[in-house]
Structure formats: C-alpha cells, structure tokens
Steps between C-alpha positions, in 0.01 A plus 500: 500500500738274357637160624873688500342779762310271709807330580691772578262577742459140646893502537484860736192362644574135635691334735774212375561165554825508297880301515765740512625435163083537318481794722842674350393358125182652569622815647689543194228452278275778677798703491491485103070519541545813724791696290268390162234656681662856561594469125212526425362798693732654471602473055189299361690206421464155670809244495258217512184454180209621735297361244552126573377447810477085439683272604753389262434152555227272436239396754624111441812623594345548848247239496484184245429145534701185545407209293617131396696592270738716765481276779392102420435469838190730418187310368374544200262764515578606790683839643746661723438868575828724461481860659784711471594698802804741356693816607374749765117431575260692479141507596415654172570431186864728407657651293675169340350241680141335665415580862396237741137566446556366153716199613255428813206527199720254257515241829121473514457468163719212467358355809181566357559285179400113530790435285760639733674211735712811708669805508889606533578869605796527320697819706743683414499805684662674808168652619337805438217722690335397841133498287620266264492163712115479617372495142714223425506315800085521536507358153736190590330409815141487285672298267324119522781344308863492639758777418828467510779764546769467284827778513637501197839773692321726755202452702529757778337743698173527405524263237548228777258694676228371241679192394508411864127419452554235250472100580854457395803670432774395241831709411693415196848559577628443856636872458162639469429796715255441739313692814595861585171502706459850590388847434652822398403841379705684297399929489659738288373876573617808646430585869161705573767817480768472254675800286667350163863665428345700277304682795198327377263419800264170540274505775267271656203661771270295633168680711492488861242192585692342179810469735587121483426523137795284343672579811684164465611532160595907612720358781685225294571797244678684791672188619282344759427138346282348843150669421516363124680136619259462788144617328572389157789290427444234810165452463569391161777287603337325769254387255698385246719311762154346647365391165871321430475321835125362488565376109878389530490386866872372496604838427763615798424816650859624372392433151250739571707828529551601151824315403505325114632206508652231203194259453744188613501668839145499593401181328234325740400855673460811233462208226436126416688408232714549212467424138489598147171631371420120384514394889277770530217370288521161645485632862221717400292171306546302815344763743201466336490112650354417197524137374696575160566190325595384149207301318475132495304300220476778250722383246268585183405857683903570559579354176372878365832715459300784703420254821787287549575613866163562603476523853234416734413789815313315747331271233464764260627560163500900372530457120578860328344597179795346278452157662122569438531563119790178513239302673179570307694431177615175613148410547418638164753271324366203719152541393533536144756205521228306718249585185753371288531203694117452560452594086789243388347216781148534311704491185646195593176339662325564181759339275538224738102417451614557124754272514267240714205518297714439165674212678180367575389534140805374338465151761125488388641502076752287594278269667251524241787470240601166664121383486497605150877338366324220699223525280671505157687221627123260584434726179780364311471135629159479414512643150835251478225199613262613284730543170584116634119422512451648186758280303463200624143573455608584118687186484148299620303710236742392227528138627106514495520621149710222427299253643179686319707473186580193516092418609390644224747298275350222596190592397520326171455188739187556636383199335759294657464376867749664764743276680458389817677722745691502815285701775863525691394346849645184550253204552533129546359424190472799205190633465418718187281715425403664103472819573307745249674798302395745721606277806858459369515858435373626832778215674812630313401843585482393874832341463615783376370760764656230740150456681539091450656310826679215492 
C-alpha cells in the first residue's frame, strides 16, 4: 500500500487536533485527495504521479544541524539540533511530509550525539491527528539536553499539544498563532441508510450482539453529537488540557478551551518569550547551563584562520576535522622550522669553533711571528756586531801586518843593538829593559789586541 493510501485512511480514521483555518486548508486538500481518488476508479487516470510517493524535500530540510558558522554564539564544534515540525501532523510518515515518529526519532538522535549542545522544535503547524502528539512528546521528555519550542506562525492544537512538553517556548512574531487546545473530529459519510438521487442505496447492518458497534460515530451521522463528544472527543480533550496545565502551569483555565490566540497575548502563560530565530539559539545554548566561554591565552592556537573564536564548553575545546588538519600542519611547519633552527644552530656552533680555533692559531703565528721579527732583529744586531768585530778585527790584522812588515824590515839590523824602550808605566826613575825580537814582537801584538793596561 502506498504512502498516498495510508493517509487517506489515517485522515477517515483519526480524530483531530486542528485550528479552524488548518482544518478548512486541510479539508480542502482531502477534498482534492478524495475526488482524485474516484478519478481513478472510476477512468484509470490519477490527477496526482502515484509513482512518487517521496517527499519532495530533503531530509535536512526537516532535520540539519546548527553550527559556528550560523550562530557565533555556537562553539566551535559544537551543535544545535533543528527538527522541523510543518503542516498537518501525522503519526506516519505522509504523503508530502515526515510523521512524528520520524521527528520524535530525529530528537533522540540529536540528543544522542556528544556534539549536540540542544535542540529547537521549530513549529509551524496548526495540528493534525490525536496519535500524532505521544510519539513526539515521549521523544522530547527523553531528551537529556534542553529543547526549545520555537513558532515560526502557528503552533496550535496539537502542535502546542507536543510543543507544550518542551523546556521553553519562543514565538517569532508577536502575531504568531498560538493555543487552540482542543479536539475535534471531522466525519464525512452517509447515514447507515441513505438512497443517492440516483435511487442508488448504501447501507450499513450491523449483527445483533454487534449493536453498539460504532454506535457513536452512527448517532453523530444522524445528528446526535453527545455519544461521540462524550466517549471520544472529551476524553481526548481532557488530556490534552491536563498535559498543558502540569507543563505550562501559568496557563489560565480559559486558555484552555480551544481559542487561538496572537502570541503577544499569552506571553508569560501559553509562551515565554519572543524573538527571532537568533534569540532562539542563544536561549537554547544557555539552558544547557553550560559554562561557554571564549578562550584566554591561546593566542598562537587562535592565530590559525580555522580557530580564531574557539570556544571553551565547560573547559573543553571540540576542534572539528578542518581545525584538526589546520592544527597538525601548523605543527608540521614548526618542526621542520625547529630542524632548521636546530640544523643552522649546529651550523653556527661548528663555525664558531672554526672561527675560535683559527683565531687561536692566527694569535699563536702572530705571537710566534713577533718572537721571530724579534729574532731577526737580535739576528740582525748581532750579525751588525759581528761585521763590526770582524773589521776592526781586519784593521788589527793589517796593523799587525804593518808592524810585522815593518819587523821584518828591520831585520837587516839584527846585528845592531835595539834601543832602549819605554815599558809605558810611569816610575820614579825609568827603568829599561832590552827586550829580545821575539819579546818586542809578542808586546806590539798585545798592544795591539789591547790586552796591555795602563
């Protein structure tokens, strides 16, 4: 069976928790359902593609994430569950839309998820069948994290019925429609005994111990509504106006009688607050009572284009996998330009020992350069002394010569006696002595060599 019959069943088969103007939208949609329906039993032809039975929009459309880069106020890495409560609901998924089961299942999942702060029911809807709300509201009451209600132009009926259940309700327009908490059943069928103008005959027999066999539903199709109000349509009333007072205790009791009223009206009672959907996600962060604050004495971490308004939860930091890869190659970069660093600083100690060991040398030549210019100089003094001792000694080997010369000239006189001579130390009286050839000789070279005192 497809999703297009099983609604047309749920419609004929529920009750309604409906505002007058869903319920007449809606009536006029299964009015187009019903007559599409006949076309095609009766010709073959359907105005509607049976074939697509999907719904026309995307799940994100119903359920998606908020992150950072919507909201700031959201941490990095952190989320804000949207579910999308739209239209007349269902339990089931329809024919263009989820049911609640889906939504209530969406809840929990982003509940579920570490990385999800809170949640905000974001309603627009004017109700729909009496089966609808438990799935939905069983799923918000499980919910750990806070959800938020947020009517984004109706909320009523059974809409409020399950929004009623949430920690907070916001409306976004002070004309929002809000409440219509109450319960209706709309029939459409002939009576058990009904002849068409055509003489055509539709009858309905029940079997005797089968006697109260939809006898309510029989009697409101002949004009008696009290069986059907009191049995069915109370019941479900009372509930719903039960549920409203335990969660939304400054409800009045005449807010509770099925009148819709402009969300202005019934701020502080039916809702808390209003605000655009940005007022929403801040309400909804600070439910959690979470300590979200902006990090202190991370400048080199927030220097990274990815983490510059990290946010700390509580004293933690949720990095996503962008910040991750941003991180990790910061590091990278850091440790090859530490290596560089650490390769260039044993560059430079190594030519620093260089340059210390070469300064060492080049003191040690010049030192030994200065002993040695030194040197040449003693060198140059002596060698200057001994070219000095070396003439005069030349001049005392020619005067020696001379005197040898002039010995040997007088050779000729051997014969002749010398004349007395002068031994050069003064005495009172002179005293001479003859001294032999070789005598003389031996005292001029003494003279000479300067080894005679006075």
């Amino acid at each position: 069976m497809s999703k297009r019959t099983n609604l047309l069943y749920k419609i004929f088969m529920s009750q309604w928790m409906l505002d007058p103007q869903t319920a007449h939208a809606a009536s006029l949609v299964l009015r187009d359902m019903v007559g599409a329906a006949r076309l095609k039993a009766k010709y073959g032809v359907m105005e509607y593609d049976e074939g697509d039975d999907d719904d026309s929009r995307p799940t994100d459309y119903y359920h998606y994430y908020l992150t950072h880069r919507d909201n700031a106020a959201i941490p990095e890495g952190k989320y804000v569950s949207v579910v999308r409560l739209e239209g007349v609901m269902t339990r089931d998924d329809a024919w263009c839309q989820p049911g609640t089961r889906s939504l209530a299942d969406w809840l929990k999942k982003g509940d579920a998820d570490q990385r999800v702060l809170a949640t905000i029911l974001l309603t627009d809807s004017g109700g729909g069948a009496a089966d609808s709300v438990r799935p939905l509201a069983d799923a918000i009451s499980e919910c750990k994290k806070p959800v938020l209600a947020y009517c984004d132009g109706y909320m009523c009926s059974a809409a409020y019925y399950a929004a009623s259940y949430c920690g907070h309700i916001m409306a976004n327009d002070p004309r929002s429609m809000v409440g219509c908490i109450g319960t209706m059943i709309q029939l459409a069928d002939y009576p058990a005994k009904a002849k068409d103008e055509d003489g055509y005959m539709r009858l309905r027999i029940y079997a005797d111990p089968s006697d109260e066999k939809n006898a309510d539903y029989e009697a409101a199709l002949e004009g008696n509504f009290k069986p059907i109000r009191e049995n069915l349509l109370n019941p479900l009333a009372e509930d719903f106006r039960r549920a409203v007072k335990a969660n939304r205790d400054k409800a009045t009791d005449d807010q509770l009688r099925g009148r819709t009223y402009f969300a202005q009206d019934v701020q502080g009672t039916l809702i808390d607050s209003l605000g655009d959907f940005g007022a929403a996600v801040d309400k909804a962060l600070k439910m959690t009572n979470l300590n979200i604050t902006t990090m202190k004495g991370h400048e080199n971490l927030q220097s990274l284009d990815t983490c510059r308004d990290l946010q700390m939860v509580d004293g933690y930091v949720s990095l996503n996998g962008e910040q991750l890869g941003e991180i990790d190659t910061a590091i990278g970069e850091a440790k090859t330009e530490k290596a560089l660093n650490e390769t260039n600083a044993a560059i430079i100690a190594e030519q620093t020992a260089t340059i210390n060991q070469l300064t060492q040398e080049r003191d040690n030549l010049q030192t030994k350069a200065s002993e040695n210019e030194a040197l040449r100089q003693q060198v140059a003094n002596l060698t200057t002394e001994r070219d000095t001792l070396r003439n005069e000694n030349a001049q005392k080997d020619d005067r020696i010569k001379e005197l040898e010369t002039a010995l040997d000239d007088d050779h000729d006189n051997d014969d002749k006696p010398l004349p007395a001579m002068h031994n050069g130390n003064p005495a009172k009286e002179d005293s001479f002595k003859e001294f032999t050839d070789e005598e003389a000789m031996e005292y001029a070279r003494k003279i000479v060599r300067g080894e005679l005192k006075d």
